[in-house]
Residue, then its C-alpha position, 0 to 999 in steps of 0.5 A: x118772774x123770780x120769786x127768790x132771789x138768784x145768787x150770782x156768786x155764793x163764794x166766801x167774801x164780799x161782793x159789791x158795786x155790781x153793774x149789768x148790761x143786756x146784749x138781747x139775749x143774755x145779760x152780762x154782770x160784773x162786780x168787785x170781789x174779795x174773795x182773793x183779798x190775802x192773795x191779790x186784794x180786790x178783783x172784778x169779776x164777771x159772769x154771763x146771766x142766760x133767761x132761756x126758756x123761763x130759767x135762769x142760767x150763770x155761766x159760769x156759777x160765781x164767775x170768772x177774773x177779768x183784771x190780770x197781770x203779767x207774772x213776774x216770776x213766769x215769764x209768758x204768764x199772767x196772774x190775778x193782780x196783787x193791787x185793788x181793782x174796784x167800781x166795775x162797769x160793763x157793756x156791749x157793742x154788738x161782737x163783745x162785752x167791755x169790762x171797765x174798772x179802777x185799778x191800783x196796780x200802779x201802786x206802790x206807795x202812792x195812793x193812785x189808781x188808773x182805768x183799765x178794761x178787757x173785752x169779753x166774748x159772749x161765750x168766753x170764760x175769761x178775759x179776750x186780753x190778759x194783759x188787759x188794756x191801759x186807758x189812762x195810767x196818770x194821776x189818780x182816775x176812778x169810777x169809769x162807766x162805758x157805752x157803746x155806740x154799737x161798733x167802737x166804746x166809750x169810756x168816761x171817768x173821773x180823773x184827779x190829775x190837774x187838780x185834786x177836785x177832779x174833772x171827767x176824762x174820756x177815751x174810746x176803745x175800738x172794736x178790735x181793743x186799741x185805745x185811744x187817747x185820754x182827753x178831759x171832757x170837762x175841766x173846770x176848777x170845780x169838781x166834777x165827779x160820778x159821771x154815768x153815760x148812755x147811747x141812744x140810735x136813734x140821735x147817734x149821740x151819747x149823753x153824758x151826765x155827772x154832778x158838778x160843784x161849779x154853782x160854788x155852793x152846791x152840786x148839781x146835775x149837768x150833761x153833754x151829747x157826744x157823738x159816735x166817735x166821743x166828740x161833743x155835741x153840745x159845746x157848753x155843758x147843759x144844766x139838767x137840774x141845778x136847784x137850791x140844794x144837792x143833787x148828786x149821783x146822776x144816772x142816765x137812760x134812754x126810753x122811747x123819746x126821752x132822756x131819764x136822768x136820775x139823781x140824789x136829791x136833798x131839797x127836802x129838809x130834815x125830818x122828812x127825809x135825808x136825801x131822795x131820789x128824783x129824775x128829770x126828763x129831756x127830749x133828745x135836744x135836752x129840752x127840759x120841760x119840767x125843770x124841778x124834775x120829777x119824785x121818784x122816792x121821798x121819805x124818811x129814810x136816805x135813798x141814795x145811788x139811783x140807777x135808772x134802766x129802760x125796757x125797750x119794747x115794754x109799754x111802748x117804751x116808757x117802762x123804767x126800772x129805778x134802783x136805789x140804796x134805802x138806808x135802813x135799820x143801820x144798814x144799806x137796803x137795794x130798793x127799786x120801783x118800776x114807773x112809767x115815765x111821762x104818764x099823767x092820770x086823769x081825775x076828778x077830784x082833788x082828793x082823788x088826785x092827792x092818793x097818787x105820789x109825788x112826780x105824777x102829773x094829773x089832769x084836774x077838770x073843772x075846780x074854783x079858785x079860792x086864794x089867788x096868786x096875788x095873795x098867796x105869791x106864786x101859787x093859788x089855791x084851788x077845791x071842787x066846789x063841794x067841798x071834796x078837797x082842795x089843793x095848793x097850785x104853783x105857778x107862774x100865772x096870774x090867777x084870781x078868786x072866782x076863777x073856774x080853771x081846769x089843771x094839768x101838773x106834777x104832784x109834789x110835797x113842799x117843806x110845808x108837808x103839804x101836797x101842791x100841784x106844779x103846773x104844766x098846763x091851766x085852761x082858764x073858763x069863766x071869772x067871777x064866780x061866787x066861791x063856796x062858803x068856807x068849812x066852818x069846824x072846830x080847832x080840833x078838826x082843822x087838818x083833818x087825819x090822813x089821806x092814804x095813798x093808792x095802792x101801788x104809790x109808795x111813801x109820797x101818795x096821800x096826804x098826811x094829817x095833822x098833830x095832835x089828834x087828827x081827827x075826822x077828813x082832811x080838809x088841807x086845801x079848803x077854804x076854812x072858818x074858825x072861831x077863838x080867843x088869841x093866845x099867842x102873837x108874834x111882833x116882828x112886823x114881818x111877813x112871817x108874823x102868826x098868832x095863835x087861835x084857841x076855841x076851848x078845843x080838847x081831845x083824849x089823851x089817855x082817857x083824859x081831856x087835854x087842851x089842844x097844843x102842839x109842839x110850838x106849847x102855844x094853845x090853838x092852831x097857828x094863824x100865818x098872818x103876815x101883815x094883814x092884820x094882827x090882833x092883840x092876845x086876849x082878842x076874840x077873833x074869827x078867821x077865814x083862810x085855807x087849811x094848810x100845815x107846817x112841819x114841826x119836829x117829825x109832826x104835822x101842824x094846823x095852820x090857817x092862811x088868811x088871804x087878806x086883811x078882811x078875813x081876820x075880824x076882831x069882836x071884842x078885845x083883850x081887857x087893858 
């Protein structure tokens, strides 16, 4: 495709918040523009993007104003507008493009802002209107988004009229350019906010989505089906993902059968990220069958401001592009990444299917559980049965030892660090099975190094190692046997009580041999105990459990979870 970027516009200033929108044949983008700031202060500009023949055509070559004003002095003439117009949006309705965008122009003293719009033909050069077309002229509105049903328009944003929180607005704009009245869709005394809207012919329905306070703790993503003329289809507003932490900034998408709804979202804590971009995935009814959504881009750097765009007729429908804002090295980076939604990839092995990212469902055949529900609450552990790798499975089923089970779920990684299988489907085969013998290894090679990821995968394929000195295959998942004297012991009598193993241990370090230790200072590998058994410090123990880890600072840590009190021995006890 374009091996180099294409420069929309090369004028002097600054252009930002671009939104573009497709007609068939030529693309349409619209952006604010400083160009004029001295003159008339923040414009929105537009221009038409032809694919023709392999080449990319702009016409005109850094665009053309859309937000204009009766001239004062002039009478019968219009000039650019002197206020700000910001947070354009564009679409079309099969005859002509609307451009939407807040608009200052009200302002005198206030700080308000309203929603204007213009239509735009396809091979216009300038506005079709001028004086440009008032959609709401109250309070303070901003961030309008628009589609089109493919005869009339939808226009929604949000609005701070009745109370400074803000609720989502909608008009309709006709084929010939009347608006319609300014009605609230959604007024609660929380705050509605980022709203983003999208059409789908096949159910004659909108859906619209924005990020709501109304939990008291929180924002979360919530949505609406309207139909062809704005009027709401569903009369209670839908939950798309309301989890315990934010999710803000949804965008919205049809492809295929499906509605895509991307989101910021912080449910994984600090280090490890500061915001990611995840989606969820409905049916045309808002059926979510996978309610925690699906990882789009995790990982250190804040990803922000996702926007989600189909390709129909490309892979049967399910080819979509998501965009997102990566913060990097002190500034904004545009980022995306192409996946195929609903995909889910069948292999073999546990370690196979831990080199694919996050958001992948996967088909596992065949695998022995080692830890069951009942000891591990709400998950079981799972590994091939020779020793290849082994995963953690969150379910809502009841799941025991010896038990052979075939897996279909959503690839993730908890807070732990570690990656786990959300399940959609367990096949249960035979009960009772005699489980492999543990790994007996060392302290050092507990965890194990890095799984990379396959190519393709991003940040969140693979599995990382432990720290310090991951050495040799990772072996998070499996069934484990160590050895060693207890240095350390927790005494809450709760069930997040640990203790601390050390067998002697070392690794180089600067060519010297250094005790294992990791950021906690206690020497050994963390034991999560809970309450099954807690020996004294000085004891010499063995352990059987399942390699696991824990985030601690920006590292990775070994921890062992014993599945019940038989699996902590005691041989000898600390001297009194």
């Amino acid at each position: 495709m374009d091996t180099t970027p294409v420069a929309v516009t090369n004028v002097l200033g600054d252009q930002k918040n671009p939104r573009i929108a497709f007609n068939g044949t030529n693309f349409f983008v619209v952006w604010q523009d400083s160009r004029n700031l001295n003159s008339s202060s923040w414009d929105i500009y537009g221009t038409r993007v032809s694919t023709g023949g392999g080449t990319v055509t702009l016409d005109p070559l850094n665009g053309f104003p859309l937000a204009w004003e009766q001239d004062p002095d002039n009478v019968g003439s219009y000039r650019l507008t002197h206020q700000d117009q910001l947070n354009p949006d564009v679409s079309w309705n099969g005859t002509n493009w609307l451009a939407v965008w807040e608009d200052a122009r009200r302002t005198v003293n206030d700080p308000v802002s309203d929603i204007f719009a213009t239509r735009i033909a396809p091979a216009g050069t300038g506005p079709m209107e001028y004086s440009n077309i008032s959609l709401i002229n109250t309070g303070l509105s901003y961030r309008p988004r628009t589609a089109s049903s493919g005869s009339s328009w939808l226009v929604l944003w949000t609005n701070a009229a009745s109370d400074y929180a803000g609720d989502i607005w909608k008009t309709t704009v006709s084929a010939a350019g009347s608006a319609g009245s300014a009605t609230a869709l959604v007024a609660q005394t929380s705050t509605q906010d980022n709203v983003d809207l999208a059409w789908d012919s096949a159910s004659s329905n909108f859906l619209a989505v924005w990020q709501d306070s109304r939990s008291g703790s929180q924002f979360d993503i919530y949505g609406a089906r309207l139909n062809s003329s704005g009027a709401r289809v569903d009369v209670t507003d839908v939950a798309i993902r309301a989890g315990a932490a934010n999710e803000k900034s949804p965008s919205v998408t049809k492809s295929g059968d499906k509605w895509l709804v991307g989101y910021e979202d912080y449910r994984n804590p600090n280090p490890l990220s500061q915001g990611d971009i995840y989606y969820s995935e409905l049916t045309e009814a808002l059926v979510n069958s996978q309610p925690a959504g699906y990882a789009l881009e995790t990982g250190a750097p804040p990803d922000q401001s996702p926007i989600l765009i189909s390709a129909p007729g490309v892979g049967n429908g399910r080819i979509v592009m998501g965009l997102y804002s990566t913060f990097s090295s002190q500034s904004n980076l545009l980022s995306g990444r192409r996946f195929e939604r609903g995909l889910t990839v069948a292999v073999n092995t546990v370690s196979n299917a831990k080199q694919y990212a996050d958001g992948i469902e996967v088909d596992l055949p065949s695998k022995i559980v080692t830890a069951s529900t009942t000891e591990m609450g709400g998950a079981f552990y799972m590994q091939d049965v020779n020793w290849n790798g082994g995963i953690r499975v969150v379910t809502n089923g009841t799941y025991n030892r010896g038990d052979m089970v075939a897996v279909r779920g959503v690839l993730q990684t908890n807070t732990n660090g570690e990656r786990e299988l959300n399940a959609t489907n367990i096949s249960l085969g035979t009960s009772g099975n005699t489980l492999p013998g543990p790994l007996y290894v060392r302290n050092i090679f507990v965890g194990g190094s890095d799984v990379p990821p396959l190519a393709g995968q991003g940040s969140t394929g693979g599995q990382r190692g432990v720290s310090p000195a991951g050495i040799g295959p990772n072996n998070i998942g499996l069934l484990t046997h160590v050895t060693g004297e207890v240095t350390f012991r927790s005494s809450n009598n709760q069930s997040s009580d640990y203790f601390y193993l050390y067998d002697k241990s070392t690794y180089l370090n600067n060519f010297a041999s250094t005790p294992l230790m990791d950021p906690s200072g206690n020497l050994g590998i963390k034991v999560a105990s809970g309450l099954l058994n807690e020996p004294n410090v000085g004891d010499t123990v063995e352990v059987t459990g399942i390699t696991s880890c824990e985030v601690s600072g920006s590292v990775l840590i070994r921890v062992i979870r014993p599945r019940a009190p038989a699996d902590i021995v005691v041989h000898s006890t600390a001297s009194p």
